[in-house]
C-alpha positions as CSV (number, residue, x, y, z in Angstrom):
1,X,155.3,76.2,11.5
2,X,158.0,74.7,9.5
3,X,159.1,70.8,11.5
4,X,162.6,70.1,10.8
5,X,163.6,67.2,8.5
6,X,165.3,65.8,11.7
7,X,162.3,65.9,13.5
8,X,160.7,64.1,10.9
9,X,163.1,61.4,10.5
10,X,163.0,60.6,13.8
11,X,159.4,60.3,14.0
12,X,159.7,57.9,11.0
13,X,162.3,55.6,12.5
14,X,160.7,55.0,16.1
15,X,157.0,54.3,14.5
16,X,156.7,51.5,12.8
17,X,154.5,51.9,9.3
18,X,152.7,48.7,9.6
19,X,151.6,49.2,13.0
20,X,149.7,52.6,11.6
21,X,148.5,50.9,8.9
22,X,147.5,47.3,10.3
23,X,145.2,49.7,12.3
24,X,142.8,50.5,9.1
25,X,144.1,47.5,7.1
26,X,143.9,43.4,8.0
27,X,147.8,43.1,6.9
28,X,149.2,39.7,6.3
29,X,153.0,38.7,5.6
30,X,154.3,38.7,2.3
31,X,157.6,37.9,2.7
32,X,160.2,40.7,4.1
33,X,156.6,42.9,3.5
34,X,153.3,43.7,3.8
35,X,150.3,43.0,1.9
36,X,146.5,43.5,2.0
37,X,143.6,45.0,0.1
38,X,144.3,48.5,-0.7
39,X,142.4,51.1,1.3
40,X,142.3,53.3,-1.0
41,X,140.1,51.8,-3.7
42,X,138.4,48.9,-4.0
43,X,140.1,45.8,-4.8
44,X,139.6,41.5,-4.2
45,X,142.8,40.6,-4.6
46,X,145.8,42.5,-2.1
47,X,148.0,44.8,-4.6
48,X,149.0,47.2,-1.4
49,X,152.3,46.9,0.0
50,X,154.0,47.9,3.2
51,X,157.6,47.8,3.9
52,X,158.8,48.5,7.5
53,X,162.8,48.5,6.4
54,X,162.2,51.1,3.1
55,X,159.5,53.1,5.2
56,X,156.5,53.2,2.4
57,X,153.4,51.8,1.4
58,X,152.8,51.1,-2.3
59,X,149.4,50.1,-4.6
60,X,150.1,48.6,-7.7
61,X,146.8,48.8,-8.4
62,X,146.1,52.9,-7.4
63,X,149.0,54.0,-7.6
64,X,148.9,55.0,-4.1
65,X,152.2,55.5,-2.7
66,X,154.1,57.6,0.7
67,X,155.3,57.3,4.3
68,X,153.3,56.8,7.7
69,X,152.6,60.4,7.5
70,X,151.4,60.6,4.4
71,X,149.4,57.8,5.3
72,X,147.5,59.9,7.9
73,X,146.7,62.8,5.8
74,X,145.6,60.9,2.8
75,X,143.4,58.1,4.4
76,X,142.2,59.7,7.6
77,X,141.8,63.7,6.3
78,X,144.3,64.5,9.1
79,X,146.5,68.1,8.3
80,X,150.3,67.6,8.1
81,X,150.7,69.0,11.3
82,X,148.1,66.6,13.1
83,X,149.4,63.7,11.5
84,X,152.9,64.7,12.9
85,X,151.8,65.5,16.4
86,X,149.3,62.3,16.7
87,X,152.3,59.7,15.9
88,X,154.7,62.5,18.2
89,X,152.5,61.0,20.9
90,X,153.0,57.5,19.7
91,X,157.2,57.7,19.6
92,X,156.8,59.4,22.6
93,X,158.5,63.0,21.3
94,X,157.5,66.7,22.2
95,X,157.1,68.5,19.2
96,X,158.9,71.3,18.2
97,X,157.8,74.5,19.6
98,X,156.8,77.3,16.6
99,X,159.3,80.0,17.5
100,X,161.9,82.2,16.8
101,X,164.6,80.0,18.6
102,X,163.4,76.8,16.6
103,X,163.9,78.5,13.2
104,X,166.9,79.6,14.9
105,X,168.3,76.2,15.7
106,X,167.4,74.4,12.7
107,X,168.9,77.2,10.4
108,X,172.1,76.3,12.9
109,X,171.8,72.8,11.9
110,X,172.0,73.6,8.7
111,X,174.9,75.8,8.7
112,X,176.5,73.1,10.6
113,X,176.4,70.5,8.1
114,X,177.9,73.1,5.6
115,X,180.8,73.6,8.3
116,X,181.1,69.5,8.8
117,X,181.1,69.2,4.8
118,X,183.9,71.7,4.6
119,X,185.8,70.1,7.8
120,X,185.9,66.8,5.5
121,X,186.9,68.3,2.5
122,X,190.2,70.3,4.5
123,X,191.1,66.6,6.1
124,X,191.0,64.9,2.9
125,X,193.4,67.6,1.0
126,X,195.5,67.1,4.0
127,X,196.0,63.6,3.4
128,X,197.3,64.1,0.3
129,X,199.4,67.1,0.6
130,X,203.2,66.2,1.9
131,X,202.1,66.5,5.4
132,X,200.0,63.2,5.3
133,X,202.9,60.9,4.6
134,X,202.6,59.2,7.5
135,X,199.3,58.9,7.4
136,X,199.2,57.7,3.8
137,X,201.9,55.2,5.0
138,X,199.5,53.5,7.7
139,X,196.7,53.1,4.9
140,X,199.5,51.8,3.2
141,X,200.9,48.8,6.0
142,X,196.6,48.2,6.8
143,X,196.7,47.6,2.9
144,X,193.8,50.2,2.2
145,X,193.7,50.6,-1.8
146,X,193.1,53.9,-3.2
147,X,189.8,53.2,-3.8
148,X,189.1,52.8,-0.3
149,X,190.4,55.8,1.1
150,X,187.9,57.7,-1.7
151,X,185.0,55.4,-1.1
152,X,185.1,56.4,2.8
153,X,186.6,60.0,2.6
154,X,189.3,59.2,4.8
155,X,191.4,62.3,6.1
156,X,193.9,63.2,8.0
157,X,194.6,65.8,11.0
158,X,198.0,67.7,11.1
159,X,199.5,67.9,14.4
160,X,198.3,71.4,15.1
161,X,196.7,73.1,17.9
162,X,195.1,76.0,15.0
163,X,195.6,74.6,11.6
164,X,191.9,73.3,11.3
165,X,191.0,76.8,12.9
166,X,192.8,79.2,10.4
167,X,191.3,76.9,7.6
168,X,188.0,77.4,8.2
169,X,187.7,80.7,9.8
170,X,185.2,82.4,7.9
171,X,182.7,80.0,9.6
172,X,183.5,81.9,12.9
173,X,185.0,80.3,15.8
174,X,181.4,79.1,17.5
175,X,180.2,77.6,14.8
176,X,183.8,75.3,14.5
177,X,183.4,75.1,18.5
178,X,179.7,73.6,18.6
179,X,180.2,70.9,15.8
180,X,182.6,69.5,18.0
181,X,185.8,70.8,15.4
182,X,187.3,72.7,18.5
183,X,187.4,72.5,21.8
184,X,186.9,75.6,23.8
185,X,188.7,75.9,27.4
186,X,187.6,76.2,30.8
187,X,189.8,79.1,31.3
188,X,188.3,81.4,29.3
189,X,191.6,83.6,29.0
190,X,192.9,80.7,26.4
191,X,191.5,80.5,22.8
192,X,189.9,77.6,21.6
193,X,191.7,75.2,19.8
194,X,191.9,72.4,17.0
195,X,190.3,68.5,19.0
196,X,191.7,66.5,16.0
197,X,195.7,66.6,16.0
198,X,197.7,63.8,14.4
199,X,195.1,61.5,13.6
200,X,193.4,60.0,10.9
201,X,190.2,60.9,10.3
202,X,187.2,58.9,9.4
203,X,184.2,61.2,8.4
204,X,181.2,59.6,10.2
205,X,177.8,60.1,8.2
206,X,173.8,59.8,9.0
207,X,171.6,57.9,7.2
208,X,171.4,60.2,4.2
209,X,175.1,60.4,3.7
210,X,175.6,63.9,5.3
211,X,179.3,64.0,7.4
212,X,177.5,65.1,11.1
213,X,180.9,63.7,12.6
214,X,184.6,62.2,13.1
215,X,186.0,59.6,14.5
216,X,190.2,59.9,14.5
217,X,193.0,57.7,14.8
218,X,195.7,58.6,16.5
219,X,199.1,57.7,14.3
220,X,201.9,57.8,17.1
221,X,201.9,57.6,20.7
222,X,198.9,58.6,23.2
223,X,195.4,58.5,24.5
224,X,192.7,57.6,23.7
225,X,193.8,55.3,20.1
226,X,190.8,56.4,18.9
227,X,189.2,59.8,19.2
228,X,185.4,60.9,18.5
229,X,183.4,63.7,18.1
230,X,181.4,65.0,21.0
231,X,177.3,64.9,20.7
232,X,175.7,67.8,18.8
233,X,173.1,69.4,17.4
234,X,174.1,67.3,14.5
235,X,175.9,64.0,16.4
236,X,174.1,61.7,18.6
237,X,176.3,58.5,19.4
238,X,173.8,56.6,20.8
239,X,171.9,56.8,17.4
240,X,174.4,56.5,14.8
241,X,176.0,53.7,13.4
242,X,179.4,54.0,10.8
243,X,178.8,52.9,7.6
244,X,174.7,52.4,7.9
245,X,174.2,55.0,5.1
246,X,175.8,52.7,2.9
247,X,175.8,49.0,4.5
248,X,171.5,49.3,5.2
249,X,170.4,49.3,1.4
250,X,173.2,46.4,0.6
251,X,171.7,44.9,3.8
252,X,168.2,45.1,2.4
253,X,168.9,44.0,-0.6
254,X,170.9,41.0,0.7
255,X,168.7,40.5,4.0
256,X,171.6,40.9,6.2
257,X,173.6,42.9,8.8
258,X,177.0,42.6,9.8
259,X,177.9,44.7,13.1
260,X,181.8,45.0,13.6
261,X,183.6,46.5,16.3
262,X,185.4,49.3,14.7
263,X,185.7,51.9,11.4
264,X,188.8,49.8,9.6
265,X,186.7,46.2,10.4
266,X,184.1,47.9,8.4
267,X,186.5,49.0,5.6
268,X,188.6,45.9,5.3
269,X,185.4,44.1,5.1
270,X,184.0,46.6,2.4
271,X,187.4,45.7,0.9
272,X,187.1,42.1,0.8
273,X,183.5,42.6,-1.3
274,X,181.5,42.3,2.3
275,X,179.4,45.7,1.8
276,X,176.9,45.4,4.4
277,X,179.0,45.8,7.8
278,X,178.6,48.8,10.2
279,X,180.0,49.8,13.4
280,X,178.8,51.3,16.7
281,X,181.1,54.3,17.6
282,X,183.7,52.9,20.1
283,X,180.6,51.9,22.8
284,X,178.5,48.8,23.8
285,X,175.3,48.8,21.1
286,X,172.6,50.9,22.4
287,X,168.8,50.1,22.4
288,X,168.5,53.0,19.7
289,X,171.0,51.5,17.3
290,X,169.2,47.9,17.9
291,X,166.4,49.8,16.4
292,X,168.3,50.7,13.7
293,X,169.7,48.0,13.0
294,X,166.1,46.0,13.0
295,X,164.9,48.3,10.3
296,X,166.9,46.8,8.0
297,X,167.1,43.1,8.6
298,X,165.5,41.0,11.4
299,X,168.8,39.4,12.8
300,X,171.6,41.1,12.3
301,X,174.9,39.3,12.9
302,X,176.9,40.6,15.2
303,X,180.9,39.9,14.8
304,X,183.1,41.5,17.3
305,X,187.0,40.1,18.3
306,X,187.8,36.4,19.1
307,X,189.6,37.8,22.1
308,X,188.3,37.8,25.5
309,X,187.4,41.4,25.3
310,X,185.6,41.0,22.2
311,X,183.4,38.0,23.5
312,X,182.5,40.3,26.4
313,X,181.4,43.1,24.3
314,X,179.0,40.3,22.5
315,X,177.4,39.3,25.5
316,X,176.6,42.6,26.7
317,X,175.0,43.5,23.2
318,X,173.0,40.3,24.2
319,X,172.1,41.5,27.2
320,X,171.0,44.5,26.3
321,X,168.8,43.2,23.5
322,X,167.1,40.5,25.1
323,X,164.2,42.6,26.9
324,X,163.7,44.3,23.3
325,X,163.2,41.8,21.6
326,X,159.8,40.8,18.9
327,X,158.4,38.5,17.4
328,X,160.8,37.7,14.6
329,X,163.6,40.5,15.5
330,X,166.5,39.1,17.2
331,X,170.4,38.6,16.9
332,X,173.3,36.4,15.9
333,X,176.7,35.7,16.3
334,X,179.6,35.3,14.2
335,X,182.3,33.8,16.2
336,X,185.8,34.6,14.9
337,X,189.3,32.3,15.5
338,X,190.5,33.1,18.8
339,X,192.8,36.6,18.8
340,X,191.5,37.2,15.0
341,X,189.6,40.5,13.6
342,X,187.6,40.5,10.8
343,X,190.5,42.2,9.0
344,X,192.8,38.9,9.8
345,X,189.9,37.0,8.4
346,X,189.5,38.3,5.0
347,X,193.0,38.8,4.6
348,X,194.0,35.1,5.1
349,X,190.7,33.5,3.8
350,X,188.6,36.7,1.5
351,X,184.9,37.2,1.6
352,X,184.9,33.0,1.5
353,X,186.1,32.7,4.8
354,X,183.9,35.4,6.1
355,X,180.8,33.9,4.6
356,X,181.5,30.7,5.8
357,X,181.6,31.8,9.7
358,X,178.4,33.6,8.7
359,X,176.1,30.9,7.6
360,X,177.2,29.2,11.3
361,X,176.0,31.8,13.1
362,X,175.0,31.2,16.6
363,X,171.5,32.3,17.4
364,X,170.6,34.4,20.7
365,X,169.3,31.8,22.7
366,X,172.4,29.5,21.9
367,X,174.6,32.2,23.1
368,X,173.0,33.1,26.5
369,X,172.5,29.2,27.0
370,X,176.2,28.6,26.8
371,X,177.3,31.8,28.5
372,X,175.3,30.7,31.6
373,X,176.3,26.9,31.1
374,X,179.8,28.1,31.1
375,X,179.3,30.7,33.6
376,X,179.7,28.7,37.1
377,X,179.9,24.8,38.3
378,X,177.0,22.7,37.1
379,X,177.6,19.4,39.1
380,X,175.3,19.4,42.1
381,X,171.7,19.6,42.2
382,X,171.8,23.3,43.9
383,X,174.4,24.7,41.3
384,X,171.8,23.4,38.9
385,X,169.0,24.8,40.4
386,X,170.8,28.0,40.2
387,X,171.7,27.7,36.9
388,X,167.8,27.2,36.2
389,X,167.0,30.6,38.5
390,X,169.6,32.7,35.9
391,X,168.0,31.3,33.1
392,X,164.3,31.8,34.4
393,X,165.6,35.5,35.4
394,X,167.1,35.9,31.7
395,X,163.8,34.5,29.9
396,X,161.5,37.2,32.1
397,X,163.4,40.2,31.3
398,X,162.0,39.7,27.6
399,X,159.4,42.8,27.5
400,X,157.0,40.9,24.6
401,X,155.1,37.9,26.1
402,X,155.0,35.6,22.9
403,X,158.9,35.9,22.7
404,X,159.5,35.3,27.0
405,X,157.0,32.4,26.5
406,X,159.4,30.9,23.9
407,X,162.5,31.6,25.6
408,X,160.8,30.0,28.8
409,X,160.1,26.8,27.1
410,X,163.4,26.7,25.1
411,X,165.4,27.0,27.9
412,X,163.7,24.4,30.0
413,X,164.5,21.8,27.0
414,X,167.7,23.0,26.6
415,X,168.1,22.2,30.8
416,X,166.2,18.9,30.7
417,X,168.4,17.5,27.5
418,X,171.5,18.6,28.7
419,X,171.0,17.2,32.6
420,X,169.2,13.8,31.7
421,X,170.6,10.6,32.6
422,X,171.8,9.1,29.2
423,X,171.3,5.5,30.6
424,X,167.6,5.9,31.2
425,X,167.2,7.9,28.3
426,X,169.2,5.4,25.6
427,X,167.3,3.6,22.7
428,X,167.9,0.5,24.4
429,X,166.6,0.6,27.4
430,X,163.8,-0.4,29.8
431,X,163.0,-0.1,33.0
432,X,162.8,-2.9,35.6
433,X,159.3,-4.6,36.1
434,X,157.2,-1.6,38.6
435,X,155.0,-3.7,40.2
436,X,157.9,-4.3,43.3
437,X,158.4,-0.6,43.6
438,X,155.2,0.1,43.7
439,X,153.4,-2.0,45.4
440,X,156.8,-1.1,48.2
441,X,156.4,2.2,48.6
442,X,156.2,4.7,51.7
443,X,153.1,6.7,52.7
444,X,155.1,9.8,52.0
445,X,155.3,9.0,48.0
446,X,151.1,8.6,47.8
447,X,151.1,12.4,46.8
448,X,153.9,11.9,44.7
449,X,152.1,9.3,43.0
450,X,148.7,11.4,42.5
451,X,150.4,13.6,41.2
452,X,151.9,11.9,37.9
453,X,148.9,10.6,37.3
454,X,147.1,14.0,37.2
455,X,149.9,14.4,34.6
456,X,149.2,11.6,32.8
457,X,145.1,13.0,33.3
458,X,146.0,16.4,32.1
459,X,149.3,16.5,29.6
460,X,148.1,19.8,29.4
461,X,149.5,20.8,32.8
462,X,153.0,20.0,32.3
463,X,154.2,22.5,30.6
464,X,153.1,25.1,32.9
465,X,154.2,23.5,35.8
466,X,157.5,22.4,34.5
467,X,159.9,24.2,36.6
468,X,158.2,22.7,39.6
469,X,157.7,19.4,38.5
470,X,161.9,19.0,37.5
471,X,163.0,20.1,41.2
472,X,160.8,17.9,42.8
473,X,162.6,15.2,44.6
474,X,160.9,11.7,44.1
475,X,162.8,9.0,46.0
476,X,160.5,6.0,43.9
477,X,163.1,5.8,41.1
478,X,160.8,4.4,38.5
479,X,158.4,7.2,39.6
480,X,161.1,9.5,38.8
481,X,161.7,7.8,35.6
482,X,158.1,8.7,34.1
483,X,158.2,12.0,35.2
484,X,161.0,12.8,33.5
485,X,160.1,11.4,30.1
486,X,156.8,13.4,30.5
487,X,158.5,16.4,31.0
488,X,160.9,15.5,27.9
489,X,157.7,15.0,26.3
490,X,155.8,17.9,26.7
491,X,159.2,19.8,26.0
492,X,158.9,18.3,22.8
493,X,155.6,19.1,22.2
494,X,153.4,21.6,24.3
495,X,150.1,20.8,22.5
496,X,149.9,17.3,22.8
497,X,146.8,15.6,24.1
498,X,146.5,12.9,26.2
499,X,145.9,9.9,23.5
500,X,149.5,11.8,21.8
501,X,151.3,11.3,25.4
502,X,150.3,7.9,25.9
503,X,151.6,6.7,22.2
504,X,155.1,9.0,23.2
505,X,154.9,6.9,26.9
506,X,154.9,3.8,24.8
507,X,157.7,4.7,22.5
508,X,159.7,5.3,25.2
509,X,159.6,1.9,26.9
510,X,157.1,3.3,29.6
511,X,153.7,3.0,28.7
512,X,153.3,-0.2,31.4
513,X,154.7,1.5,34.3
514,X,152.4,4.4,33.4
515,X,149.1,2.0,33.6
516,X,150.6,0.6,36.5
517,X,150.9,4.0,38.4
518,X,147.2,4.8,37.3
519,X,146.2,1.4,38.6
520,X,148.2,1.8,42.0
521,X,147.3,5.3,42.8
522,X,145.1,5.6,46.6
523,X,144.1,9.6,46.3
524,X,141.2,11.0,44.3
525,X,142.5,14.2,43.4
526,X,140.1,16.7,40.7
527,X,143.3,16.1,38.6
528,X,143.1,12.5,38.5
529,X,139.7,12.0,37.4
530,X,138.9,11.8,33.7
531,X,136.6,14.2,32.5
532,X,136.3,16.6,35.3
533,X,136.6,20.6,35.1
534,X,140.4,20.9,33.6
535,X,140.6,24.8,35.2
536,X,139.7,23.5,39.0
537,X,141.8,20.6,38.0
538,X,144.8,22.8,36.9
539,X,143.8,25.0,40.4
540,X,144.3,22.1,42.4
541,X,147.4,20.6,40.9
542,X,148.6,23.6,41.3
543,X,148.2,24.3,44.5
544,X,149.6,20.4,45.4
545,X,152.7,21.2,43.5
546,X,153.3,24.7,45.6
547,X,152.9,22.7,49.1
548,X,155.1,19.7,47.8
549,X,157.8,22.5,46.7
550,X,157.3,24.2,49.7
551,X,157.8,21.5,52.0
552,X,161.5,20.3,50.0
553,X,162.8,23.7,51.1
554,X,161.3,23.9,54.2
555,X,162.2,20.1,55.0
556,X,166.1,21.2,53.5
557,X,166.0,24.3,55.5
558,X,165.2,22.5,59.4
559,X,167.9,19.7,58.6
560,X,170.1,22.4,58.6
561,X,169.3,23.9,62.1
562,X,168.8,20.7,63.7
563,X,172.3,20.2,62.3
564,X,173.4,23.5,63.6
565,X,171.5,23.0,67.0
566,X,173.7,19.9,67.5
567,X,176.6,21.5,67.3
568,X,175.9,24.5,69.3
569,X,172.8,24.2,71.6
570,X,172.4,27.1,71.0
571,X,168.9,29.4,72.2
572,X,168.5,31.1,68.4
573,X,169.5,27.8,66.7
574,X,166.5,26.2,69.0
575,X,164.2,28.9,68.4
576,X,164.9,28.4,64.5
577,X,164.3,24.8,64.1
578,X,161.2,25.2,66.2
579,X,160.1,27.9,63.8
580,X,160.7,25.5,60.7
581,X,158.9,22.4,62.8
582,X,155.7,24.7,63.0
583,X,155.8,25.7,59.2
584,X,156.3,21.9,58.4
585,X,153.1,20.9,60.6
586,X,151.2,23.9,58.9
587,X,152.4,22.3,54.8
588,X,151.5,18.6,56.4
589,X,148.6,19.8,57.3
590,X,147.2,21.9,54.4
591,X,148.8,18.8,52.3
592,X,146.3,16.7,54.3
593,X,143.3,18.8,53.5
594,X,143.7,18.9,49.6
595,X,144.1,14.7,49.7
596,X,140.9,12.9,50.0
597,X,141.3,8.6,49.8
598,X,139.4,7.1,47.3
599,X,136.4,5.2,48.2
């Protein structure tokens, strides 16, 4: 059976080489590579190379050299064909069926491209003949130099319902009709007729430089501005970026990505002596041109309008990238002057200008922390806590667990540096003697107190409790005090052990009140014991934490039906509060059984 080339390049792009490879191989980084100990010959010292952007694997010691296929074939004996169907299974593809209709519809592919090729010659002629003055005059006022307009194959469409048609008859009407070059009518009493009229075209390529579409430009009035070519045999939008067939080996060779919103961003860019830009094709960035764009670089930088619109689009690409992200692959964001393109930018400033707002790009994380910071009021203690609850949601759609880990903990620093109160937290302060508070408290604060000293026990437990542990109300102010420097703590570092946290406690002023707390706490939790099992520890802190938690909402929720009940009198508002009464007597009581007083 003969497996198209397409076939094959797909299977290429959604496997990744080094995860074949790393299966037979220990691999270990070597920069934008690969390396380890060839396997196939025997070697000491790693001469074997894998590069996930390029696609191969290289020996400079064998000689050894191909693609994940080849990989297959030569180091596990597998035949072409079960090479091809094994990683088939892995990208999650059917393979191609051996039959007459196959050969048939690759041999249409082909003939396809010929027909595209052709279509892109025609438009180009057409640009220069008389009839594409106006179109040569817009290249003209966008300041396109010649060079341009031949480095891109830039065309033009004449105003004409048959002109492309008559052109390139001896392809035969389906043929023009299924690459998307005509559009056939409903009413099958009209003939088909030309889909590009008055427009200038902009031949859109794959990655090996073969035209499999257009995207036109309309030059006078109407809808849409911009025009593209339907999906084909040949054309898949969702999968094909402008420009990557030239802006991905730049881009590896310069190690980044630029993604703009539209074909002339891209040009005036390549203008200006920025070669690496690309553009997705008039739609939001789909999760198969992330992978694209991840094969070349590891954070490409996405640059879209200063406008309102533009800012929008970036979000969304956010969005949609967040649950695919890896470790190591993510995004950034070039933020252009407000109402600027990347076309006013280079014009007024050159590549300078451009590079400049480059090197400031705004990592991911930055940009969904402000986005949500920005997104709604901030100033109470629920709008907070709702602001917390988007950012939890935001960290958990991340598919890879290494990466939602990180986002998790870099999100509850950014929250507890941006919402801490800079008096407490100021070099020069200290807090009031503790021995008044403590020795003052109420009954109800014993837990409370228990509690931060199973932190100060276990530093390994704050991190994993640190949602928790920030909305819990503590009325004991100085109380509140330690546990928010021990959270800032462990923010800082979610390793540290406990002879680390109490040097940290001490150069922040509070290393007596913590000794003080341990002195003055009544309960003999697991977690406040030194020494003692640290997983039944965890288990029971844990389960304190839940019925404290528990207990703030329930205790929030039955002041607001006895609120209610005043008011009303109410049977339903009676029956609620009673409801909340008996879940609160349930918590105080489970509470009660998990504290035992010290001897």
């Amino acid at each position: 059976m003969t497996i198209s080339p397409a076939f094959l390049d797909e299977l290429r792009n959604r496997v990744a080489l080094s995860g074949v490879v790393g299966r037979a191989v220990k691999l270990v980084r070597a920069g934008r590579e690969w390396k380890a100990c060839c396997p196939f010959h025997n070697e000491k010292t790693p001469s074997f190379y894998v590069n996930d952007d390029k696609g191969f694997y290289h020996c400079f010691g064998c000689g050894a050299h191909g693609d994940v296929i080849r990989f297959l074939t030569d180091h596990e004996g597998l035949a072409f064909r079960d090479a091809v169907e094994r990683l088939a299974v892995e990208a999650g593809l059917e393979m191609p069926q051996e039959s007459r209709e196959s050969r048939a519809v690759e041999a249409k592919r082909t003939g396809l491209a010929d027909v595209m090729a052709a279509a892109a010659r025609w438009y180009q002629d057409e640009l220069a003949s008389p009839g594409g003055v106006d179109a040569r005059a817009y290249l003209e006022r966008r300041g396109l130099s010649a060079t341009a307009i031949t480095t891109f194959a830039l065309g033009y469409a004449p105003d004409s319902r048959t002109r492309l048609k008559a052109a390139l008859n001896s392809y035969g009407v389906p043929a023009l009709v299924e690459a998307g070059l005509l559009i056939r009518p409903e009413d099958s009493g009209r003939e088909p007729y030309d889909r590009f009229r008055g427009r200038l075209m902009f031949p859109i390529r794959d990655t090996r430089g073969r035209v499999i579409a257009f995207g036109g430009r309309i030059l006078g009035d109407g809808e849409p501005k911009y025009l593209n070519s339907p999906d084909t045999p040949l054309f898949d939008k969702g999968r094909t970026l402008f420009n990557l067939d030239r802006a991905g080996p730049a881009g590896r060779k310069s190690g980044r990505l630029i993604v703009v919103e539209g074909y002339m961003d891209v040009i005036a860019l390549h203008e200006a002596g920025v070669i690496e830009a690309v553009a997705p094709l008039g739609t939001a960035l789909t999760e198969n041109q992330l992978a694209l764009l991840w094969r070349v670089v590891d954070t490409p930088l996405l640059c879209f309008d200063g406008d309102a619109a533009g800012q929008r689009a970036a979000l969304r690409a956010a969005l949609r990238a967040l649950p695919l992200l890896k470790p190591g692959k993510s995004l950034a964001f070039i933020t252009l002057p407000p109402g600027q393109d990347p076309d006013d930018l280079v014009r007024a400033g050159g590549a300078e200008a451009f590079d400049r707002l480059a090197a400031r790009a705004e990592p991911l994380v930055e940009r969904l922390w402000q986005s949500e910071l920005a997104a709604l009021p901030v100033s109470t203690p629920e709008q907070r806590a709702g602001l917390q609850a988007r950012l939890r949601d935001l960290a958990r759609s991340v598919e890879d667990v290494d990466v939602r880990q990180a986002y998790e903990q870099n999100f509850r620093e950014r929250f507890y540096q941006h919402f801490r109160t800079p008096n407490r937290f100021s070099p020069g302060y200290r807090p009031s003697p503790p021995q008044s508070r403590v020795a003052a408290r109420k009954p109800a604060d014993t837990i409370l107190f228990a509690l931060v000293v199973g932190l100060l026990e276990h530093p390994e437990l704050i991190v994993p409790n640190a949602e928790t542990l920030g909305r819990l109300q503590i009325g004991d102010t100085e109380l509140a005090r330690l546990r928010d420097v021990l959270l800032e703590t462990a923010m800082r570092d979610p390793h540290l052990d406990k002879s680390t946290l109490d040097h940290n406690l001490a150069s922040a002023g509070v290393g007596a009140l913590a000794e003080q707390v341990r002195r003055s706490n009544r309960l003999a939790f697991f977690f406040t014991r030194q020494g003692d099992d640290s997983e039944r520890a965890a288990q029971e802190l844990g389960a304190v934490l839940e019925v404290l938690a528990a207990l703030e909402t329930v205790d929030a929720a039955l002041n607001e039906a006895t609120n209610r009940l005043r008011a009303s009198a109410a049977q339903n508002d009676l029956d609620e509060q009673q409801k909340l009464l008996r879940q609160k007597d349930r918590l105080d009581a489970r509470l009660k059984a998990l504290a035992r007083t010290e001897d």
